[in-house]
C-alpha positions as CSV (number, residue, x, y, z in Angstrom):
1,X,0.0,0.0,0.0
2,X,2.7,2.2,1.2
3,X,4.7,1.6,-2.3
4,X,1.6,2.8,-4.5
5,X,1.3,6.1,-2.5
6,X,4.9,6.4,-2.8
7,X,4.9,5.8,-6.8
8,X,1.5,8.4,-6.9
9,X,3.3,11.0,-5.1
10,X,6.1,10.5,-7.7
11,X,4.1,10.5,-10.7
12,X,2.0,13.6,-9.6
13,X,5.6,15.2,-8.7
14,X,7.1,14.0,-12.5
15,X,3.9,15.5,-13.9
16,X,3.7,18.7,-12.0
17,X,7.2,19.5,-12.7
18,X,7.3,19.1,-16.4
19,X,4.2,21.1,-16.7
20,X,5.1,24.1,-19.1
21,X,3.6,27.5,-16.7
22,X,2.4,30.5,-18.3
23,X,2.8,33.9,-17.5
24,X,-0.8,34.6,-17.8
25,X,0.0,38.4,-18.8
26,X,1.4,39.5,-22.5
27,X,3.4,41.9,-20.1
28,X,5.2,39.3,-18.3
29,X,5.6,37.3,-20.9
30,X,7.7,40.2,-23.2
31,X,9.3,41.3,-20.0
32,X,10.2,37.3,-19.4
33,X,11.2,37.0,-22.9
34,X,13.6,40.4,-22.7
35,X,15.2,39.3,-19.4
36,X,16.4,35.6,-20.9
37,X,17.7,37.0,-23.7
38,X,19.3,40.1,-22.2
39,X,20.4,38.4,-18.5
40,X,21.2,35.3,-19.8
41,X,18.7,33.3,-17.7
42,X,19.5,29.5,-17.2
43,X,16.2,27.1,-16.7
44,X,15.7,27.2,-13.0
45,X,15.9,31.0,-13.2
46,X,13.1,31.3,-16.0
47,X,10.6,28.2,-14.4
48,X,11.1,30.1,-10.9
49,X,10.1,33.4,-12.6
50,X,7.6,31.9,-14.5
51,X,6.1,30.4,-11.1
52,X,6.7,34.1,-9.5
53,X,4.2,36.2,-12.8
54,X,1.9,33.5,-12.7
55,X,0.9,33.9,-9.2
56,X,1.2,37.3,-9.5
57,X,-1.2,37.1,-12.7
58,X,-3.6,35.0,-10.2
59,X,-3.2,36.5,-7.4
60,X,-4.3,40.3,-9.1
61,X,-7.3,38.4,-11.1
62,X,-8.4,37.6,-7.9
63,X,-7.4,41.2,-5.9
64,X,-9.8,42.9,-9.3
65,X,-12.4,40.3,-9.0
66,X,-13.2,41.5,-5.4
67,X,-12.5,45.3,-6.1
68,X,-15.1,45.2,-8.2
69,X,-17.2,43.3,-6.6
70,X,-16.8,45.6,-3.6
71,X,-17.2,49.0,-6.0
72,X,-20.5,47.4,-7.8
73,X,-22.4,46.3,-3.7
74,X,-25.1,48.0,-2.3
75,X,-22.7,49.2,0.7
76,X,-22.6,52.9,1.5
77,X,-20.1,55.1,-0.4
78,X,-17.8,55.3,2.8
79,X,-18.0,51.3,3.0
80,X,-16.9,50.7,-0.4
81,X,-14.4,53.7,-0.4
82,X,-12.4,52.1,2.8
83,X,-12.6,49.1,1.8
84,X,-11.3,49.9,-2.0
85,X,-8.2,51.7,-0.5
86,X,-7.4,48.6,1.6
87,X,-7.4,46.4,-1.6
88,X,-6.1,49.2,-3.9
89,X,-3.2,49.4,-1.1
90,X,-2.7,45.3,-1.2
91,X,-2.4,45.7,-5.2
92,X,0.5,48.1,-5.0
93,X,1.9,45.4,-2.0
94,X,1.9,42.8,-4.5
95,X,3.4,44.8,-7.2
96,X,6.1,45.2,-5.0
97,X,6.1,41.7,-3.9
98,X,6.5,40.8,-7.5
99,X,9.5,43.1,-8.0
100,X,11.0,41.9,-5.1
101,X,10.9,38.2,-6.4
102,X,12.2,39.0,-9.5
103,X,15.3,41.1,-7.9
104,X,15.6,37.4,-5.3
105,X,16.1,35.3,-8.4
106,X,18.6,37.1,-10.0
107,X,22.1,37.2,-9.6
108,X,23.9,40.6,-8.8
109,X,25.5,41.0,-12.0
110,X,22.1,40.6,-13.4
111,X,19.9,42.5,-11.1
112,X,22.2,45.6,-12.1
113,X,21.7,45.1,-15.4
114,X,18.0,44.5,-15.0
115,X,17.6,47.5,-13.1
116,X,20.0,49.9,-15.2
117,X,19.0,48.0,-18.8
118,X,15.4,46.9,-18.4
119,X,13.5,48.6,-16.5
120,X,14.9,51.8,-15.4
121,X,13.8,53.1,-18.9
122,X,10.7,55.1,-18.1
123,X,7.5,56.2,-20.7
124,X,7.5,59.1,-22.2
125,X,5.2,61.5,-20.5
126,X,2.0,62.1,-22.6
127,X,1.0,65.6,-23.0
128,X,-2.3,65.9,-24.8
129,X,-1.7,62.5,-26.7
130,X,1.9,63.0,-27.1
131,X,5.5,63.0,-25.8
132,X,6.3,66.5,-23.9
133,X,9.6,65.9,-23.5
134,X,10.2,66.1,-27.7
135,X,7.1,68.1,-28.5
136,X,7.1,70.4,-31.6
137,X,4.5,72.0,-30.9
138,X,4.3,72.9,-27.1
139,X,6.3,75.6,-26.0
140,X,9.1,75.7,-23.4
141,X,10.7,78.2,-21.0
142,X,13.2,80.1,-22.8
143,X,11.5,79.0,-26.2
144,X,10.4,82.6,-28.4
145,X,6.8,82.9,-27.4
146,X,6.7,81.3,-24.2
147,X,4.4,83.2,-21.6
148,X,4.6,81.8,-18.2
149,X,1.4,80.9,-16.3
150,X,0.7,83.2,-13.9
């Protein structure tokens, strides 16, 4: 009896493990895709970050799920405003739970990298649709025509 547990467990084990995991997000999946190429991932580094987005990926479907569920109830408006800046707070948490997996399962060399090459490049600020930072058409100080606002 003890031997067919025993082989069960290994089986389920054997099948588990081989399992390929998905990302869940088209995000994470780009971002994973950029940091194997870019950091050199080995294996154990991508299936442990694949394992750290798709809990992340659950674990937010789940955070929304109830957001919404809590914005949509028939609670009063200082109910559901509490209680959405409790959740709202533990989505940011697991954002930064995420990033902090991700910077654990790196090596130093790599983490610098990540952080100098891969993310540290920020979006362009939109200004009416468009990039403010090279805008044609907006007008800076020290630009001819710039009037300050008062």
């Amino acid at each position: 009896m003890f031997k067919i547990q025993a082989i069960i467990i290994v089986l389920f084990l054997a099948l588990t493990m081989s399992k390929e995991i998905k990302c869940q997000s088209a995000a994470d999946e780009k971002l994973l895709a950029k940091m194997t190429t870019e950091l050199s991932l080995d294996s154990t580094q991508i299936y442990k970050l694949k394992n750290v987005f798709s809990s992340y990926a659950f674990q937010l479907d789940s955070l929304n799920t109830f957001i919404k569920a809590v914005q949509t109830s028939d609670q009063s408006e200082e109910d559901i405003s509490k209680k959405s800046s409790v959740l709202f707070q533990e989505r940011k948490d697991l954002s930064k739970w995420k990033t902090n997996q991700i910077a654990i399962n790196l090596t130093a060399v790599q983490k610098k990298k990540y952080d100098t090459e891969i993310v540290a490049k920020t979006r362009p600020v939109l200004h009416f649709g468009h990039d403010k930072a090279n805008c044609k058409v907006c007008l800076k100080p020290g630009d001819p025509g710039y009037v300050p606002k008062p």
